[in-house]
C-alpha positions in Angstrom: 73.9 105.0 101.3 73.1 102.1 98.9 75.6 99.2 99.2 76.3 96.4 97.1 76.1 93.3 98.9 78.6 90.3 98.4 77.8 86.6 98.7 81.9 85.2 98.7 82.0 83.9 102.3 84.1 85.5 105.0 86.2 83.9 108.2 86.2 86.7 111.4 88.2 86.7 114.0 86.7 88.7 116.9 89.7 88.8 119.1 92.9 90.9 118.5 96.2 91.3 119.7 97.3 94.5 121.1 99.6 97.3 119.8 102.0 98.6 121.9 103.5 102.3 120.7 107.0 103.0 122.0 108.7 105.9 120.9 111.3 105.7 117.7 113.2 108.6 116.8 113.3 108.1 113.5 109.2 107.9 113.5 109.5 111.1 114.7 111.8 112.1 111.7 109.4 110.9 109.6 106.2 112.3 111.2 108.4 115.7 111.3 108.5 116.0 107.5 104.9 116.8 107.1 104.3 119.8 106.0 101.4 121.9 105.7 102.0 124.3 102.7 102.7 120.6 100.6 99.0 119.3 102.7 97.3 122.5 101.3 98.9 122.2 98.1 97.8 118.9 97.3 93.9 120.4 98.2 94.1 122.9 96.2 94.7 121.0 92.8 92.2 118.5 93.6 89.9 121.6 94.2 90.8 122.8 90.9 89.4 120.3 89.1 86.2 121.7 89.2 84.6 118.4 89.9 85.6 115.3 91.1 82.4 113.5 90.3 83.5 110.1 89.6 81.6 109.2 86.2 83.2 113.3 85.1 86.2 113.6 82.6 87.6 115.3 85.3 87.6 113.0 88.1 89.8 110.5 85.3 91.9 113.6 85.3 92.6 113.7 88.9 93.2 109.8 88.6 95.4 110.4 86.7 97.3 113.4 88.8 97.3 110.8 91.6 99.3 108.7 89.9 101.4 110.8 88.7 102.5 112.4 91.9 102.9 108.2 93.2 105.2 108.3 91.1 107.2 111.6 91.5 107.1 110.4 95.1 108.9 107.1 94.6 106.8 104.7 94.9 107.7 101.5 93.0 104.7 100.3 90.8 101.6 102.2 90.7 98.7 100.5 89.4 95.2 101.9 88.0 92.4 99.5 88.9 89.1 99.8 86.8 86.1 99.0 88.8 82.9 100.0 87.4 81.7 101.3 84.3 82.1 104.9 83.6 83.6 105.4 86.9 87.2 106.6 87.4 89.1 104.2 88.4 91.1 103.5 91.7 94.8 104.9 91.9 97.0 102.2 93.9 101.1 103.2 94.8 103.1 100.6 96.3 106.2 101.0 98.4 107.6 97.6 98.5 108.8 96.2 102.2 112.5 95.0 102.8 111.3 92.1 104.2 107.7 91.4 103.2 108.0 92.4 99.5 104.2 90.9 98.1 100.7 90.4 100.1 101.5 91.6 103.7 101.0 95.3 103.4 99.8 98.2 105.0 96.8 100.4 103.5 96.6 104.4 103.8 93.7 105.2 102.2 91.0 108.2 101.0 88.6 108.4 98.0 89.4 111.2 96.0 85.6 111.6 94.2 83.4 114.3 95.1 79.7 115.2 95.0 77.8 118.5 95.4 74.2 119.4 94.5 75.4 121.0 91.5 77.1 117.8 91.2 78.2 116.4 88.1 79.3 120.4 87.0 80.5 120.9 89.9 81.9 118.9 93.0 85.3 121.0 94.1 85.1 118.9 97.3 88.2 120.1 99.5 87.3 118.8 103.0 85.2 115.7 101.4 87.4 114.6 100.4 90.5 116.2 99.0 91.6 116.6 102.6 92.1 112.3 103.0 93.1 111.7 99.2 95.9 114.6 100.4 96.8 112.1 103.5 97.7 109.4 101.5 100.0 111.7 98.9 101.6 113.3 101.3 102.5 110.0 103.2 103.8 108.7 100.1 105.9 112.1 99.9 107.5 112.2 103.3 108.0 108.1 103.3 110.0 107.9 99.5 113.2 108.1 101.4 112.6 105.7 104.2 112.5 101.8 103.5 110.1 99.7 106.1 109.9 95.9 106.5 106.4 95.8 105.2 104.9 97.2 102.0 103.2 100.1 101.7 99.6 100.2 99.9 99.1 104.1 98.9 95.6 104.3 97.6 93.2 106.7 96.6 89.4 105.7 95.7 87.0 106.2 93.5 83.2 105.5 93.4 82.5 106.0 97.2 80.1 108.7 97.1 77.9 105.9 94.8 77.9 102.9 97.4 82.3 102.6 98.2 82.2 101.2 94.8 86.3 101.4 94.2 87.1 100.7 98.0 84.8 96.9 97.7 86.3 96.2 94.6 89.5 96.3 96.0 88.9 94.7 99.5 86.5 92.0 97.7 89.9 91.2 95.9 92.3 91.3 98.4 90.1 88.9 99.8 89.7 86.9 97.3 94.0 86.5 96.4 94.5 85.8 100.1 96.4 89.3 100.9 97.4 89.8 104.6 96.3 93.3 105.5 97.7 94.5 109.0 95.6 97.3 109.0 94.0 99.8 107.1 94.0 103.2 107.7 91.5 105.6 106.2 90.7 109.4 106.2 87.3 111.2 105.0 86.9 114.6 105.6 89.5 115.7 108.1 90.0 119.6 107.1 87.3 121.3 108.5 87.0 122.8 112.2 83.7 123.6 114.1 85.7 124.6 117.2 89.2 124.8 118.1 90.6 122.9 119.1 89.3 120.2 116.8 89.1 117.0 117.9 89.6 113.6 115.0 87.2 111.1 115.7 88.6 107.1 115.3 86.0 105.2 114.2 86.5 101.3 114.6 84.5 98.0 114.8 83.5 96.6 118.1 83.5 93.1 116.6 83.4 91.0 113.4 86.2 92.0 112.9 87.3 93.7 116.6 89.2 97.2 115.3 89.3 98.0 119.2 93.0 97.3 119.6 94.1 99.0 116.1 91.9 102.3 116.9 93.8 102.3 120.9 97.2 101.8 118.6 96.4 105.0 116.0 95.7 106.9 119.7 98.6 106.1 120.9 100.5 106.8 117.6 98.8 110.4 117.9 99.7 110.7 121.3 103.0 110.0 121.4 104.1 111.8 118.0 101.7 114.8 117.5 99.2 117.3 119.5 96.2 115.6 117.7 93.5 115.5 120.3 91.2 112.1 119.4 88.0 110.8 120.4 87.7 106.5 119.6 83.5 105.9 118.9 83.3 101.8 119.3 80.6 101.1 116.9 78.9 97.8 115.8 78.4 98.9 112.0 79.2 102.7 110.2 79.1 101.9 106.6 79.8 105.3 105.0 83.4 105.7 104.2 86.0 103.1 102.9 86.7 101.1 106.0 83.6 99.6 105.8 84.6 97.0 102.7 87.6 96.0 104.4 85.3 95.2 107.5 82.9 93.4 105.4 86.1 91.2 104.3 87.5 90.9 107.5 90.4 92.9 107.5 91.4 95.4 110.8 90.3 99.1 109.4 89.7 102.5 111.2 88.0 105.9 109.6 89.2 108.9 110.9 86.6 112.0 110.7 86.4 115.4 112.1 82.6 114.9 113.2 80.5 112.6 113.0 77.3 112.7 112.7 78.7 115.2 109.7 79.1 119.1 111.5 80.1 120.6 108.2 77.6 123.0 106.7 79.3 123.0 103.4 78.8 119.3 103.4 78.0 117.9 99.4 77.8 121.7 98.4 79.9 123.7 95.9 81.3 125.8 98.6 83.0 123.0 100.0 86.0 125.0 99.3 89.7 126.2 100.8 88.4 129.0 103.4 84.8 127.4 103.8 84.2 123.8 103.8 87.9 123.3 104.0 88.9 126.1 107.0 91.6 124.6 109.3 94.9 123.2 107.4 96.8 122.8 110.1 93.7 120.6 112.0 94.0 118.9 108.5 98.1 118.4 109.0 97.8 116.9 112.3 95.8 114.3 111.3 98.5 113.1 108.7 100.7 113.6 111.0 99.2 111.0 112.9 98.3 108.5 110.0 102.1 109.0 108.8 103.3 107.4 112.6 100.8 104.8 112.6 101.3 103.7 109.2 105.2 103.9 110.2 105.1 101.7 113.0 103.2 100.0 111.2 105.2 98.8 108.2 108.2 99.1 110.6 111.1 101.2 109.7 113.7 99.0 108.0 117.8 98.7 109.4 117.6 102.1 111.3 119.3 102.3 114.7 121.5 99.3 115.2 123.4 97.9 112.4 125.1 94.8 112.4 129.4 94.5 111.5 132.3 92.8 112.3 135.8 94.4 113.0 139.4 92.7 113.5 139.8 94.8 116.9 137.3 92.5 119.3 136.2 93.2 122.6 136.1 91.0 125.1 132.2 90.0 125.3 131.2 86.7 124.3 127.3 86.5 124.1 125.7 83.2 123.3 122.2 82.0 124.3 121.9 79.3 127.3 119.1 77.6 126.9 117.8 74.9 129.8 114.5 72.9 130.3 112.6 75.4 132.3 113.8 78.9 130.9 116.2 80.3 128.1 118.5 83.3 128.7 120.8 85.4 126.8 124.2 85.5 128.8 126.5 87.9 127.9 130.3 88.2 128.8 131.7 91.9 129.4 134.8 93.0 128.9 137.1 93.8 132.0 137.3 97.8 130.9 135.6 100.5 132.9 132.9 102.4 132.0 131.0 99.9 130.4 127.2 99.9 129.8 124.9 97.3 128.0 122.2 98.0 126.3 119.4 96.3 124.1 117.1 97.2 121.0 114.7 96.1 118.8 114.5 95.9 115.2 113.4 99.4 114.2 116.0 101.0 116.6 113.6 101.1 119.8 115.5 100.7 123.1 114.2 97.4 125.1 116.5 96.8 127.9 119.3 98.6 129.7 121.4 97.3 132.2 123.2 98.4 135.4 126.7 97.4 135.0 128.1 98.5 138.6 125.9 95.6 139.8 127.1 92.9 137.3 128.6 90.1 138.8 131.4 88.5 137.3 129.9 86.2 134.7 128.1 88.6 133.2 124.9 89.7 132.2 121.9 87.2 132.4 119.1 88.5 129.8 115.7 87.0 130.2 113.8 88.3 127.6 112.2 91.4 129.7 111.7 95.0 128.9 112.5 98.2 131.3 109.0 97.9 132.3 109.3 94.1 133.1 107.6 92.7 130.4 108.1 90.4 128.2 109.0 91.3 125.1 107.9 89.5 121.9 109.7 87.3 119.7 111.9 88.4 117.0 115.3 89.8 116.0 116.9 92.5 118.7 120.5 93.6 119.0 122.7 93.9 122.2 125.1 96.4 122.5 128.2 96.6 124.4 130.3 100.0 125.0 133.2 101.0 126.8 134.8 104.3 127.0 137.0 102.9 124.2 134.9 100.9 121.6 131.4 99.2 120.8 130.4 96.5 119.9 127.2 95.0 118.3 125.8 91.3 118.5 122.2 90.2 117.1 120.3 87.9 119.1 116.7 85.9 117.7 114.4 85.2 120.1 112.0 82.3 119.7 108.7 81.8 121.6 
């Protein structure tokens, strides 16, 4: 594939922190709402525009479709970015974060042109690629109702099957206005099964930048809410999807692909078709089922789980933090009432701690900033809860590192 190359300069960081994955039920909600009659939908009207060829009238039409359903689907400005000259442009939705509002986003991506040897006439491309362009809808579907801390960058491409033309305009510029990108997650060709089970490979950089840690995290994501089977292929370069811009720019990305090298025999053909080229929708489901709980733990469900309030009827706990020279703890004072248990979360809802409350001397609670598992957990906001048989009651607590 011919790439155009790019002279701005570029700072990579090899090394990257890890991503823990611990379960969040309302993840799970989310991941639950995918649904594979509204996956196959979406393929089949990108299949029926005929082609998708992205200097074609009709691949503008199908821009144009993508925005529109960004919009159906909530998402609170949409943006059509020209690229090149003659080519469709890309099709950007954003779902602004509660917290982060502007440049620290999260990217769920696929390019929605197509090729075919009949190409520019014809091009139906359903596995390559209506199948990723349908991740990134259906995302933006299921996640209208939910509000994260981060933003949400929904995007389909255009130009890739020239040289990733739409996919290095955009990462060239995110570069370029100083966007922080926490990771990028991108899907090309995911609908079509040699054997079953199929197996998704995750494609990441061994270095410059290291993906490593964000491919283990997407695994883990899969695991944890779906029956996706995966296969992670380290590799120092693979410059034939997406990703690869956003590598070039130094930004985390992954591809995710059902083979590669390519097994598809309806590969850049006019039969790459629903029933041929595009022959297993529920493989094609799973995938987005595992892009939809990575991208939501991700952008990090917003005020679910634990909510904050005050209420004239008090229980007894006092909790303040004690901090010394040598170590900081949370104490917390519990009310003389039976049947009391104490309990600590995170942000998004996530159980951290619990506590055994029949060995609880008679100060209290001593909380030094450890998990079930005995590690520490990172900085940031959590919330303790106290309950007796009676009442509960909720107290934030910021920890700073």
């Amino acid at each position: 594939m011919v790439r155009r190359v790019s002279f701005i300069p570029v700072i990579i960081k090899s090394k990257a922190p890890p991503h823990p994955v611990r379960s969040n039920a309302t993840v799970q909600e989310i991941v639950d709402f995918v649904d594979p009659d509204s996956v196959l939908s979406h393929v089949q009207r990108l299949q029926d525009f005929v082609s998708r060829y992205s200097t074609f009238d009709s691949c503008f039409a199908a821009a144009n479709w993508i925005a529109e359903k960004f919009n159906d689907y909530g998402c609170d400005s949409i943006f059509i970015q020209n690229h090149t000259v003659g080519h469709a442009p890309n099709v950007i939705g954003v779902k602004r974060g509660q917290v982060h509002p502007d440049s620290i986003y999260v990217v769920v991506c696929g390019h929605f042109d197509a090729t075919s040897d009949q190409a520019p006439w014809i091009a139906p491309g359903a596995d390559d690629n209506a199948s990723g362009t349908a991740m990134a809808i259906e995302a933006a579907r299921i996640m209208q109702n939910y509000d994260f801390e981060y933003s949400i960058r929904f995007i389909g491409f255009s130009g890739e099957e020239w040289g990733l033309y739409g996919s290095d305009y955009y990462a060239q510029g995110a570069r370029l206005h100083g966007d922080s990108i926490l990771a990028v997650f991108n899907a090309d060709m995911i609908g079509y099964a040699d054997i079953v089970p199929e197996t998704v490979e995750v494609i990441a950089k061994i270095d410059g930048p290291a993906c490593g840690p964000l491919a283990d995290f997407f695994i883990a994501a899969a695991d944890t809410y779906t029956t996706l089977l995966t296969h992670k292929v380290m590799t120092p370069w693979m410059p034939y999807s997406d990703h690869a811009p956003f590598w070039d720019y130094g930004y985390q990305a992954l591809c995710n692909i059902e083979d590669f090298p390519v097994m598809n025999p309806y590969y850049h053909l006019t039969s790459d078709t629903i029933g041929a080229g595009y022959n297993d929708n529920d493989f094609c489901t799973e995938v987005i089922k595992a892009h939809v709980a990575a991208l939501s733990l991700k952008a990090v469900p917003y005020d679910v789980g634990v909510s904050e309030y005050t209420d004239d009827k008090q229980l007894d706990p006092v909790l303040k933090i004690s901090p010394t020279v040598a170590h900081f703890y949370v104490q917390i004072m519990l009310p003389t009432s039976k049947g009391k248990s104490v309990d600590i979360y995170d942000a998004s809802g996530a159980l951290v701690r619990s506590f055994n409350c029949a060995a609880v001397q008679s100060d209290g609670i001593r909380w030094y900033g450890d998990d079930n598992t005995g590690q520490m957990v990172p900085a940031g906001v959590y919330f303790v809860r106290v309950a007796t048989q009676q009442e509960t009651q909720t107290a934030k607590v910021i920890l700073v590192k």
